[in-house]
MMTF fields as JSON, N, C-alpha, C and O atoms, coordinates in Angstrom:
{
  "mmtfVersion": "1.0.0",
  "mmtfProducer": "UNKNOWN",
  "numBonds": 367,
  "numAtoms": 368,
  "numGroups": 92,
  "numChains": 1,
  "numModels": 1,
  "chainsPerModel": [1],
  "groupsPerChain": [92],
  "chainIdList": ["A"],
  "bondAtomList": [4, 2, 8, 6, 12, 10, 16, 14, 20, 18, 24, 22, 28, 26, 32, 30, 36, 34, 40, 38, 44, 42, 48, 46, 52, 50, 56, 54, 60, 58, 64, 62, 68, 66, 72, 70, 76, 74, 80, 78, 84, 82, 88, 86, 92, 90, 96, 94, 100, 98, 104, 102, 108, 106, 112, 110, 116, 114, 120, 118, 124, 122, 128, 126, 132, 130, 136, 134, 140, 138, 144, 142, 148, 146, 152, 150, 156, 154, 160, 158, 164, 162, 168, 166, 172, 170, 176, 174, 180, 178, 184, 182, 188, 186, 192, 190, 196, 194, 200, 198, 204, 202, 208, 206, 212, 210, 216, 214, 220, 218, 224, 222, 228, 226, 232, 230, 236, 234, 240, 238, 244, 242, 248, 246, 252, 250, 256, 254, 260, 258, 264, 262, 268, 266, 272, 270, 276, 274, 280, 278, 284, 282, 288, 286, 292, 290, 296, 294, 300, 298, 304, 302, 308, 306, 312, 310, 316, 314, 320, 318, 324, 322, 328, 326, 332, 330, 336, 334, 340, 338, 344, 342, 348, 346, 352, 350, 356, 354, 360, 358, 364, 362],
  "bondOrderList": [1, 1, 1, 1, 1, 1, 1, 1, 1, 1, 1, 1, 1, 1, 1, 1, 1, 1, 1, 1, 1, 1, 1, 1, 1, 1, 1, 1, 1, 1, 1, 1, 1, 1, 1, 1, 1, 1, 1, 1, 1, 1, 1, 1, 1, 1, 1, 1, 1, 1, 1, 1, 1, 1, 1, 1, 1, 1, 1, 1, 1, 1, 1, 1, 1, 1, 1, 1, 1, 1, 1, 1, 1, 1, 1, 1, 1, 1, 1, 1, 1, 1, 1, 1, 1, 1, 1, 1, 1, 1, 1],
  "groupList": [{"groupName": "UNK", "atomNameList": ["N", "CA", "C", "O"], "elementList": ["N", "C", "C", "O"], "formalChargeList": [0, 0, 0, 0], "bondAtomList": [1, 0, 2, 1, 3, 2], "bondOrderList": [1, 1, 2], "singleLetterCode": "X", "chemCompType": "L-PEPTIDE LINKING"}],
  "groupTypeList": [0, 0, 0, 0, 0, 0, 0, 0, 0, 0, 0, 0, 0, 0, 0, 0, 0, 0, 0, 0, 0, 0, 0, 0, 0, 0, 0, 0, 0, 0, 0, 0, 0, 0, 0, 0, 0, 0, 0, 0, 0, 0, 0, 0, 0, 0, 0, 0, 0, 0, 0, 0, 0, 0, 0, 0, 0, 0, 0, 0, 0, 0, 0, 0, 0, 0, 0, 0, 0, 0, 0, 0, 0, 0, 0, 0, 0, 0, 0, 0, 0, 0, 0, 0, 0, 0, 0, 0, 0, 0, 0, 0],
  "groupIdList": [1, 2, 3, 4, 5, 6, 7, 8, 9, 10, 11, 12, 13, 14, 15, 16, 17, 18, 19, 20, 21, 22, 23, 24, 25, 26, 27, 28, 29, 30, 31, 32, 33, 34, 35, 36, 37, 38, 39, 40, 41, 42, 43, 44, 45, 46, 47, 48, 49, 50, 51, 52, 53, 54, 55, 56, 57, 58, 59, 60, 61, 62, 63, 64, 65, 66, 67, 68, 69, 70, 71, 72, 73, 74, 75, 76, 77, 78, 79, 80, 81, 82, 83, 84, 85, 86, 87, 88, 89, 90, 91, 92],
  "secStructList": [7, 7, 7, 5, 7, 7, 3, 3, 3, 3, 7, 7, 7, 1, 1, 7, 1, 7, 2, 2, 2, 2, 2, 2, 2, 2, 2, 2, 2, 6, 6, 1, 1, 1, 3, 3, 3, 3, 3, 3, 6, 6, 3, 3, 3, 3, 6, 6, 7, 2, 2, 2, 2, 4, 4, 4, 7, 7, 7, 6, 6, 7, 3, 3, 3, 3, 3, 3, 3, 1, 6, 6, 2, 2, 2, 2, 2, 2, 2, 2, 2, 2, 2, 2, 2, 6, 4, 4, 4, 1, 7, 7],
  "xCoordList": [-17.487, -16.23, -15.07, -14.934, -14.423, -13.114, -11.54, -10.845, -11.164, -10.168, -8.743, -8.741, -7.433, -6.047, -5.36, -5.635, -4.611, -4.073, -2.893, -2.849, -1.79, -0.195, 0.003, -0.702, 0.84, 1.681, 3.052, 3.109, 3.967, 5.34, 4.929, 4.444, 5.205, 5.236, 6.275, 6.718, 7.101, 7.874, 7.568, 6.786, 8.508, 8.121, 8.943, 10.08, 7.754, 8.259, 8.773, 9.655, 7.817, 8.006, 9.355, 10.029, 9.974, 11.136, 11.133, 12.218, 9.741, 10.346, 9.671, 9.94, 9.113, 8.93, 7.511, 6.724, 7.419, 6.331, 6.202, 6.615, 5.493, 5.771, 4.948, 4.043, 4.403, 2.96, 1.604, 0.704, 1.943, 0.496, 0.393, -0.72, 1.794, 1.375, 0.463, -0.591, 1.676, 0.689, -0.969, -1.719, -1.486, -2.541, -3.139, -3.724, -2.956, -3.876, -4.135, -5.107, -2.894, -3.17, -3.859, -4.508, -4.01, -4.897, -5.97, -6.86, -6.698, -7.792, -8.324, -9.513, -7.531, -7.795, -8.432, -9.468, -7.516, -7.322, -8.763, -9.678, -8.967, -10.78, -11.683, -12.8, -11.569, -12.828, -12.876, -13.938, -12.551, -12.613, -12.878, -12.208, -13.74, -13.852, -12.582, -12.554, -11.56, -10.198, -9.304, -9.003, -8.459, -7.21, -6.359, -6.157, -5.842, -5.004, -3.431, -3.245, -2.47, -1.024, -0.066, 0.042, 0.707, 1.959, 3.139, 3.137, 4.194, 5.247, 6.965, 7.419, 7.4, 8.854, 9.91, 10.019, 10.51, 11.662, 11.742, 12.568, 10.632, 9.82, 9.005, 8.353, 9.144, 7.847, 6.666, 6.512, 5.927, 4.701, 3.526, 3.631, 2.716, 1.567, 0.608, 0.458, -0.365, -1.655, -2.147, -2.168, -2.548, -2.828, -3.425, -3.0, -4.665, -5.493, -4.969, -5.579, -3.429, -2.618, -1.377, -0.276, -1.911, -0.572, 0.452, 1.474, 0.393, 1.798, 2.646, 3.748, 1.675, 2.433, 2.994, 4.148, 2.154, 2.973, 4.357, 5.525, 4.057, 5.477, 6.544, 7.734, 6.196, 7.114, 8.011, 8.929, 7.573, 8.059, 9.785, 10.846, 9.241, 10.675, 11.405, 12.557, 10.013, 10.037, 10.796, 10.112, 11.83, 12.34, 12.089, 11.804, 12.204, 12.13, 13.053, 14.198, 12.648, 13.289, 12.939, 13.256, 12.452, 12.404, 10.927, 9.833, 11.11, 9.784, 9.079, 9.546, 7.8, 6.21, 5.993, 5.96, 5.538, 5.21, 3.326, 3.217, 1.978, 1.061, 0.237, 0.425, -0.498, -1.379, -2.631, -2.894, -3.52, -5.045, -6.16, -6.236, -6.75, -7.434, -9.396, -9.566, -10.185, -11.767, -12.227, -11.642, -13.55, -14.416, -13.74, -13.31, -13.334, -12.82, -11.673, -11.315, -10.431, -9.445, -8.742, -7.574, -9.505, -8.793, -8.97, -8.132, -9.677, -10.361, -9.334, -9.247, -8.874, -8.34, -6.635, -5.921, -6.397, -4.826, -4.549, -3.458, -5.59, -5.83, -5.722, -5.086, -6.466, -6.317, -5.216, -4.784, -4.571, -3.383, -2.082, -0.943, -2.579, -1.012, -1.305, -0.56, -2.157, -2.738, -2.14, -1.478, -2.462, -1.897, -0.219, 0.425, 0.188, 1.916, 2.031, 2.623, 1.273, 1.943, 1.974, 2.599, 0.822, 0.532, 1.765, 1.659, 2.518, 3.452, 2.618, 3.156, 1.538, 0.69, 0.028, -0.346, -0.097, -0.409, 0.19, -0.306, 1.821, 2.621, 3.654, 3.899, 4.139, 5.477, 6.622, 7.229, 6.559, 8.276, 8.306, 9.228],
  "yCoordList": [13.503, 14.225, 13.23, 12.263, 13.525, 12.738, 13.171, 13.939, 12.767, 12.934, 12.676, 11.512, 13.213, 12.153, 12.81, 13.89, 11.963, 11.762, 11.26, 10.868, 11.362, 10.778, 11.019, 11.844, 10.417, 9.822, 8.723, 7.934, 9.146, 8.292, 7.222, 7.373, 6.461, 5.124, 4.449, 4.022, 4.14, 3.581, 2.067, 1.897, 0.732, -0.122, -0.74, -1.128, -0.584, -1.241, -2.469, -2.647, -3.431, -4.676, -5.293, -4.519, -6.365, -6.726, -7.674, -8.139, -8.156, -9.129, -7.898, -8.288, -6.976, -6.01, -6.456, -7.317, -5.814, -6.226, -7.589, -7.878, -8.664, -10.448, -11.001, -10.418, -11.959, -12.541, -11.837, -11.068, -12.526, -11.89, -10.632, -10.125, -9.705, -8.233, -7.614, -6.978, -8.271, -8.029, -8.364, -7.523, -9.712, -10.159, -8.632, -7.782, -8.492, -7.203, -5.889, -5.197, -5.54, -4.797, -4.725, -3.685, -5.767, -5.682, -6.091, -5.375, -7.019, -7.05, -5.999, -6.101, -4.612, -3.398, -2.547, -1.884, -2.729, -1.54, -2.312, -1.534, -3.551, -3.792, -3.088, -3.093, -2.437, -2.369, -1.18, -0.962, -0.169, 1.383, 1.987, 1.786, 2.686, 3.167, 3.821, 5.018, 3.407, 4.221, 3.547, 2.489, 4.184, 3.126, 3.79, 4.981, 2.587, 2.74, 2.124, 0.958, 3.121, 2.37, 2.838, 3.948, 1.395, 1.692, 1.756, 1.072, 2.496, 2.49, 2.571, 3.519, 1.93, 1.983, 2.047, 1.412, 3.185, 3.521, 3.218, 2.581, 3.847, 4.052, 2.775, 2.68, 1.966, 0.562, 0.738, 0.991, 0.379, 0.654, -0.462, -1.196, -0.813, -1.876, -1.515, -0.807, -2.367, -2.192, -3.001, -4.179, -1.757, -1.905, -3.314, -4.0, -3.781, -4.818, -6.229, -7.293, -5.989, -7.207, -7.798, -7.303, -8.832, -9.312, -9.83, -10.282, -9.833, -10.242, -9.024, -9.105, -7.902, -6.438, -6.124, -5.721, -6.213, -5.638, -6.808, -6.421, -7.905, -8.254, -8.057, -8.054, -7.92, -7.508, -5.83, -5.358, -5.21, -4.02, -4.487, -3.887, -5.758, -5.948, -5.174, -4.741, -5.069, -3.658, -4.631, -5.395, -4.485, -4.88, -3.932, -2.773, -4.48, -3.345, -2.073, -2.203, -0.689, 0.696, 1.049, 2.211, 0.54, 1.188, 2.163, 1.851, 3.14, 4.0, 3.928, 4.065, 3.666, 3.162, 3.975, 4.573, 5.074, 5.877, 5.258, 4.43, 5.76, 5.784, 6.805, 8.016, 6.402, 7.041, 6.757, 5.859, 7.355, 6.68, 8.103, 9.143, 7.789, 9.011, 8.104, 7.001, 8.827, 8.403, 8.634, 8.615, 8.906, 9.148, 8.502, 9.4, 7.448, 7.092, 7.192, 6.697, 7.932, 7.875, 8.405, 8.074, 9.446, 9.818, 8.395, 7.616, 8.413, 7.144, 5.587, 4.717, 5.476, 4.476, 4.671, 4.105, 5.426, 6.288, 6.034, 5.515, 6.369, 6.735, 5.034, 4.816, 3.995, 2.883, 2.19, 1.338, 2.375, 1.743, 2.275, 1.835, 3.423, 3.849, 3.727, 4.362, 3.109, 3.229, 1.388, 1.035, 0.448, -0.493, -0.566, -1.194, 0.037, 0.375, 0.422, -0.482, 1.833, 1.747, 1.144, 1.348, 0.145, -1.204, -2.279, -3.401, -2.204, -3.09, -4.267, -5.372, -4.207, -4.969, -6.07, -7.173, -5.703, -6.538, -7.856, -8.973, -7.274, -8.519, -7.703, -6.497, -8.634, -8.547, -7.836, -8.149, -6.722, -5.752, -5.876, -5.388],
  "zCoordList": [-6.223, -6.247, -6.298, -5.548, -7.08, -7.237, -6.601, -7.266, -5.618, -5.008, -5.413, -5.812, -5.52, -6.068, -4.448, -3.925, -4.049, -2.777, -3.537, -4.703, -2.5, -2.281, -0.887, -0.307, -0.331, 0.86, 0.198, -0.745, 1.183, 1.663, 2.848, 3.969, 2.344, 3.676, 3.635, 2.569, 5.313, 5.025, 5.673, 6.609, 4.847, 5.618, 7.115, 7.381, 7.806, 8.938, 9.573, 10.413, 8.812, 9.532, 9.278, 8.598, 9.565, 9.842, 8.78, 8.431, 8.021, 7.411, 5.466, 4.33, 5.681, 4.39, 3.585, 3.976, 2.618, 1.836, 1.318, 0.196, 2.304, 2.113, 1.813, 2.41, 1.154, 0.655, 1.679, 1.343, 3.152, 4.017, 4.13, 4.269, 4.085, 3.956, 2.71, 2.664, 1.439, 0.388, 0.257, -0.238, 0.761, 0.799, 1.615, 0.944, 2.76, 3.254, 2.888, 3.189, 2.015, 1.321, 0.393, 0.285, -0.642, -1.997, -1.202, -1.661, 0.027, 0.227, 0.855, 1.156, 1.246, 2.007, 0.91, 0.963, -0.164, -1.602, -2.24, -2.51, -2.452, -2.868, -2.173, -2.689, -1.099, -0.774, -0.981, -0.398, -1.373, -2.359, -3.47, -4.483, -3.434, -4.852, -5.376, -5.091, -6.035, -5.616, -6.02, -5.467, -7.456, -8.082, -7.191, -6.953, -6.689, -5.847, -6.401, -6.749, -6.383, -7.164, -5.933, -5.412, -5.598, -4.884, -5.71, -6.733, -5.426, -6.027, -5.538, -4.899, -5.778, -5.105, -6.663, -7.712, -6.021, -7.184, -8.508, -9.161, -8.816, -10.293, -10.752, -11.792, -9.929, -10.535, -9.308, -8.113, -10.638, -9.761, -9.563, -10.545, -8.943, -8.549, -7.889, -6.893, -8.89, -8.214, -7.024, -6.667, -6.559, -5.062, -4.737, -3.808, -5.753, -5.399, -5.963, -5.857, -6.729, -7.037, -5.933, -5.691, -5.476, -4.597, -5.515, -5.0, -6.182, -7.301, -8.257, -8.801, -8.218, -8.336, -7.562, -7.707, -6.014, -4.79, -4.725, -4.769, -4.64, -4.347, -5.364, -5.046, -6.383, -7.829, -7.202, -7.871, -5.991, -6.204, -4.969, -4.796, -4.42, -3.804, -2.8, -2.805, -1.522, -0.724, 0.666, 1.347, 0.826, 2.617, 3.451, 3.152, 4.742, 5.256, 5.39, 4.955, 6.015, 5.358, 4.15, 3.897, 3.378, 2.233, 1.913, 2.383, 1.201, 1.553, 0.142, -0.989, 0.585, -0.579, -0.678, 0.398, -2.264, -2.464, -2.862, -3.766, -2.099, -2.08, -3.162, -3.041, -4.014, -4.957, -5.166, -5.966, -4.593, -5.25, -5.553, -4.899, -6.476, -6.806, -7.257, -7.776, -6.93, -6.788, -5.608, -4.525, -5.923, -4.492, -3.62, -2.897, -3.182, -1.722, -1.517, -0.448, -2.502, -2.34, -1.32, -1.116, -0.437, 1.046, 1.982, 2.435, 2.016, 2.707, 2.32, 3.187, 1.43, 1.254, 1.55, 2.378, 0.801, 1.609, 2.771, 3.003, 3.993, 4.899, 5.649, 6.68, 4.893, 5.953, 5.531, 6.308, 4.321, 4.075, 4.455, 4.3, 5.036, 6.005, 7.321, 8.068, 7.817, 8.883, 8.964, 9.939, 7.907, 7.998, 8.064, 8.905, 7.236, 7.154, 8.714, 9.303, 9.62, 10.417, 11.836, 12.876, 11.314, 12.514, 11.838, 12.333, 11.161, 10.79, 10.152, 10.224, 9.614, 8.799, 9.973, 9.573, 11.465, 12.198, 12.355, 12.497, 12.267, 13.183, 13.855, 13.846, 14.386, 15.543, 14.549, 13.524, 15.436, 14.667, 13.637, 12.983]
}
């Protein structure tokens, strides 16, 4: 069964979508069966590229629009807002 999911995320951390955030994300978004595309104010990146994600130029406040559709696509949605809202596992 093939799933398509969306979610709003906003970012938290203090310093925004930054090389090590990006890194956890595309190594989160590999492990899914599940194209996963983030998007901020009409540009969009793939989930499993750290050089898309930083191309979208996210500080913090600004809100990530989440898309992934394939068998694991709840499942993957699901841990990448789950990362958003650990602040990507740092301080504020």
């Amino acid at each position: 069964m093939t799933e398509n999911l969306e979610t709003r995320l906003p970012v938290l951390n203090r310093l925004g979508l930054h090389a090590r955030a990006a890194a956890k994300i595309a190594l989160l978004a590999s492990r899914f069966q599940a194209d996963i595309i983030l998007e901020r104010d009409g540009v969009q990146a793939d989930a499993r590229s750290i050089l898309d994600i930083l191309g979208l130029g996210c500080p913090q406040g600004v809100e990530v629009r989440v898309r992934a559709q394939g068998p694991e696509a709840e499942q993957a949605v699901e841990a990448i807002a789950d990362l958003f809202w650990r602040h990507f596992g740092e301080q504020g």
